[in-house]
C-alpha positions, 0 to 999 in steps of 0.5 A, spaced: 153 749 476 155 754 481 161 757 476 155 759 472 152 765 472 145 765 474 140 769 470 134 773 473 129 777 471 133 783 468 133 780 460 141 780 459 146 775 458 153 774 460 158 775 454 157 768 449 165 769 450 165 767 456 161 760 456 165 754 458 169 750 453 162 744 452 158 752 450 154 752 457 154 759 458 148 760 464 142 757 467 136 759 470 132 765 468 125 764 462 122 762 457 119 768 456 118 770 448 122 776 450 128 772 453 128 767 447 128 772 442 134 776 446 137 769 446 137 767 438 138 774 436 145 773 439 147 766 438 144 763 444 139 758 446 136 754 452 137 746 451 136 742 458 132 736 460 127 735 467 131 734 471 135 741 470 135 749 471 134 752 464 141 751 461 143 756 456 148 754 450 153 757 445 158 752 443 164 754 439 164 751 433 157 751 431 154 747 426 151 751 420 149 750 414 150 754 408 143 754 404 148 753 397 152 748 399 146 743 401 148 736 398 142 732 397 143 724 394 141 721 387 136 717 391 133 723 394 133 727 389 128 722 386 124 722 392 124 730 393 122 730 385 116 724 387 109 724 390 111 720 396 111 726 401 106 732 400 109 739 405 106 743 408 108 750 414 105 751 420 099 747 418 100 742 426 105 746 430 104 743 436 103 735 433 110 737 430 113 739 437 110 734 440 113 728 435 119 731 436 119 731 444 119 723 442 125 722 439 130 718 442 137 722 442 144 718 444 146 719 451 139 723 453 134 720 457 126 723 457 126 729 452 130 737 452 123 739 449 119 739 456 112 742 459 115 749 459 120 748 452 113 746 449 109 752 451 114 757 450 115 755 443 108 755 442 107 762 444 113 763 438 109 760 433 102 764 435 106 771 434 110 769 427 117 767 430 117 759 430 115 755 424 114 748 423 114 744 416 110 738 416 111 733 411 104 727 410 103 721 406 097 718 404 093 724 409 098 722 415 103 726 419 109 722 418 116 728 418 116 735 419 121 740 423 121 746 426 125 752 429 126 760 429 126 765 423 130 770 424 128 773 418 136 772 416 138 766 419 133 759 420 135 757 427 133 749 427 130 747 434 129 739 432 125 734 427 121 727 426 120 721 422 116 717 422 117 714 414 124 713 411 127 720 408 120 724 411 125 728 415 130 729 410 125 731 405 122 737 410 129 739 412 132 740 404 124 743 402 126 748 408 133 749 405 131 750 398 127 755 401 131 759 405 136 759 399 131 762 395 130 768 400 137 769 400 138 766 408 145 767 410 144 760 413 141 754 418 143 755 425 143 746 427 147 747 432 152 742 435 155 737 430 151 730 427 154 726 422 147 726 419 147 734 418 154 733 415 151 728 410 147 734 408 152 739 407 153 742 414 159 744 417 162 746 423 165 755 423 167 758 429 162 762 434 166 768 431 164 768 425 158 765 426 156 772 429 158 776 424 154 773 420 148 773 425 150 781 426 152 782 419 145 781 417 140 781 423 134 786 421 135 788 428 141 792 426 
């Protein structure tokens, strides 16, 4: 940890090239909405546990997903053309958040979405930033996701599911979506098999930040 550069309270952060080979690139500082923002809009994001300083990351490669090249199977494109899910967005941000702070992950004791993660997040979604998508059957919450709107790119943050295939429902409605306001593509982060199954792929930092540059609304 001391290799690391530490944050303070100016909000700025080291050159995304200089983060380790694993993409952890500082710790300590916020979580404050301007020091997120700061972060997303420049291929950074907090990802740590209670046991740790806020940890800030920006792997190289990045796993994205280009809105077209989404890859939804015949047995879920029977579900998606289905009634047994119903979507909505930004109707229990805060049930979303807190049903993903429940998800158990592979090598990962407790949860990354902590007391403060939570809160700050909530704090995104009161001023427009982060948006959640809840998935129901028969009136009860049972899948949903959420995460960053950059206007461009959608940095996806996490999701749950409670009943097969919620989750992938919410994520293919939100990919839908996105493709049809012209989003460049879906930030997941760090690979999974399960995303690949959706069409994500792994691109390099360099490209994943021209990308993000070419087309912020910042610029």
């Amino acid at each position: 940890m001391n290799r690391l550069p530490e944050l303070t309270n100016e909000l700025v952060f080291p050159p995304i090239e200089t983060a380790t080979n694993d993409g952890l690139l500082a710790y300590g500082g916020d979580l404050s909405a301007e020091r997120l923002l700061l972060a997303y809009n420049n291929g950074i994001f907090p990802w740590y546990d209670t046991n740790s300083p806020i940890l800030w990351w920006s792997p190289d490669p990045r796993m994205v997903l280009f809105p077209n090249k989404l890859k939804i199977s015949k047995s879920m494109s029977k579900i998606m053309a289905g009634d047994t899910f119903t979507l909505t967005k930004n109707v229990c941000f805060e049930k979303v958040i807190d049903q993903c702070a429940k998800v158990k992950r592979v090598g990962q004791d407790g949860t990354w979405i902590t007391d403060d993660m939570k809160s700050a997040y909530m704090k995104l979604n009161e001023l427009g930033h982060a948006i959640s998508y809840e998935v129901w059957s028969e009136n009860k919450l049972v899948g949903g996701l959420y995460g960053i709107d950059l206007g461009h790119v959608f940095c996806g943050e996490s999701m749950f599911s409670l009943k097969s295939n919620a989750s992938k429902y919410a994520f293919i409605s939100l990919v839908k979506v996105l493709e049809a306001k012209n989003y460049k593509l879906v930030d997941c982060q760090v690979y999974t098999k399960h995303l690949e199954s959706l069409g994500a792929e792994e691109i390099t930092r360099k490209t994943f930040m021209e990308i993000l540059n070419d087309h912020s609304p910042l610029n």
